[in-house]
C-alpha positions as CSV (number, residue, x, y, z in Angstrom):
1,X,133.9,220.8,70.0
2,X,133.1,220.9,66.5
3,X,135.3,222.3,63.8
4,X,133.8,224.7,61.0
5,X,135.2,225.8,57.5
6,X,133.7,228.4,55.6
7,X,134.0,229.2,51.9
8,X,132.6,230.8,48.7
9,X,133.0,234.5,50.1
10,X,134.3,237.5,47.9
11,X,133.5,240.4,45.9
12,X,130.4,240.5,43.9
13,X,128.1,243.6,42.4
14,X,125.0,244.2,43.4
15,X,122.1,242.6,42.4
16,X,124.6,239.7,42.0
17,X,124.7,236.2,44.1
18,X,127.0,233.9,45.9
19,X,127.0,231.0,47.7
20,X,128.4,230.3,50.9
21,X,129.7,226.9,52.2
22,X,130.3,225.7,56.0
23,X,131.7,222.2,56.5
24,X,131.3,221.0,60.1
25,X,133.0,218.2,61.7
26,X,131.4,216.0,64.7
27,X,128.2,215.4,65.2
28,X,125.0,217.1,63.3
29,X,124.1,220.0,65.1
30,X,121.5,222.9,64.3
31,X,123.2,225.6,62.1
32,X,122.9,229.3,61.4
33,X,124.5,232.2,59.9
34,X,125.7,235.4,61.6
35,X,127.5,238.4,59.8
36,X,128.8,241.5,60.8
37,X,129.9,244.4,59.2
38,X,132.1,247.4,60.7
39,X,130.6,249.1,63.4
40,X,127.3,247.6,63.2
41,X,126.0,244.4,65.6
42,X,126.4,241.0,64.8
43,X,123.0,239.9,63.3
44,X,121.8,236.3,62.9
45,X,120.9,235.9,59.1
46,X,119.6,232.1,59.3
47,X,119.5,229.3,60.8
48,X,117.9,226.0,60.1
49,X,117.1,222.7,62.7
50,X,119.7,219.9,63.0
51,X,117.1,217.4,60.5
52,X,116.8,220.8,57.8
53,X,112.8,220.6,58.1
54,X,112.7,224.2,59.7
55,X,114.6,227.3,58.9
56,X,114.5,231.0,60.2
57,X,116.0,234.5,58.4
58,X,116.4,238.0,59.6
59,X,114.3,240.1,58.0
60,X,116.7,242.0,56.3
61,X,117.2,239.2,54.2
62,X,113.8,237.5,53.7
63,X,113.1,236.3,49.8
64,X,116.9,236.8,49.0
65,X,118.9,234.4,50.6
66,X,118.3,231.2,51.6
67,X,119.9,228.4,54.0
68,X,120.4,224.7,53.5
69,X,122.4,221.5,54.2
70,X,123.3,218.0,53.4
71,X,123.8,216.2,56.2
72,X,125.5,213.4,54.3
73,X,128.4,215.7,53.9
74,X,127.8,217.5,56.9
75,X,127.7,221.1,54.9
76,X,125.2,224.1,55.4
77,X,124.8,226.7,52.7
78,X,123.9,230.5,52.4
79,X,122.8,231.0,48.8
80,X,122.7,234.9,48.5
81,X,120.6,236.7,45.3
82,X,119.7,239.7,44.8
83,X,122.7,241.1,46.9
84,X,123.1,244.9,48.1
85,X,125.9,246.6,49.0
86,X,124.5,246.6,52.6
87,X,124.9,242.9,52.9
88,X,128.7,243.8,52.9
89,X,130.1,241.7,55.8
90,X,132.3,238.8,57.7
91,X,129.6,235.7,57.3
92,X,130.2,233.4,60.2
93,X,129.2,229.9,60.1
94,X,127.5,228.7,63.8
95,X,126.7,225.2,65.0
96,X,124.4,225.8,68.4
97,X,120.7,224.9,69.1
98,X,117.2,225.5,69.4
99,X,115.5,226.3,73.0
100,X,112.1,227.6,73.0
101,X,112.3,228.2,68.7
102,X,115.4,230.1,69.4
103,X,119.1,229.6,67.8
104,X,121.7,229.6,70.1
105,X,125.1,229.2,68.8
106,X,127.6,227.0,70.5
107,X,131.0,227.1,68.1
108,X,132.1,229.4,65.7
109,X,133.9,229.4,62.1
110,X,136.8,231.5,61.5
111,X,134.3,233.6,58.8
112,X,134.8,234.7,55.1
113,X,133.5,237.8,54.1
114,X,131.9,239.3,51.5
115,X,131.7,242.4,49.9
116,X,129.1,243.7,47.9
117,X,130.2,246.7,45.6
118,X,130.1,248.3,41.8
């Protein structure tokens, strides 16, 4: 099973960005995103294909955040701009796969959450 470390989480104001930063172990794998925040369902925020050529969002964060990776050091990213205090959340780093141009995840990170606040 692969192994997943996330970082670059914290406290930032709005309208402010950060960058978030998943190392996985194993194999290469397709990749996504989830957050929750308290009392709310867990939402898928991105996710991008095992090779990097495709990527999805959730609409709540279209044009604001974007996912990446290098699979040369086996690391996805979440770079977050333009952040609001709604995006206030644990961010959970997935490694899963695609069926039918859907993201199932498969193993989870421990999460690092940010908070989005004046």
């Amino acid at each position: 099973q692969v192994q997943l470390v996330e970082s670059g989480g914290g406290l930032v104001q709005p309208g402010g960005s950060l960058r978030l930063s998943c190392v996985a172990s194993g194999s290469i794998y397709a990749m996504g995103w989830y957050r929750q925040a308290p009392g709310k369902q867990r939402e898928l925020v991105a996710s991008i294909t095992s090779g990097g050529r495709s990527t999805n969002y959730a609409d709540s964060v279209k044009g604001r955040f974007t996912i990446s990776r290098d699979n040369a050091k086996n690391t996805v990213y979440l770079q977050m701009n333009s952040l609001k205090p709604e995006d206030t959340a644990v961010y959970s780093c997935t490694a899963g796969e695609y069926y039918s141009n859907f993201y199932y995840p498969r193993s989870w990170g421990q999460g690092t959450q940010v908070t989005v606040s004046s």
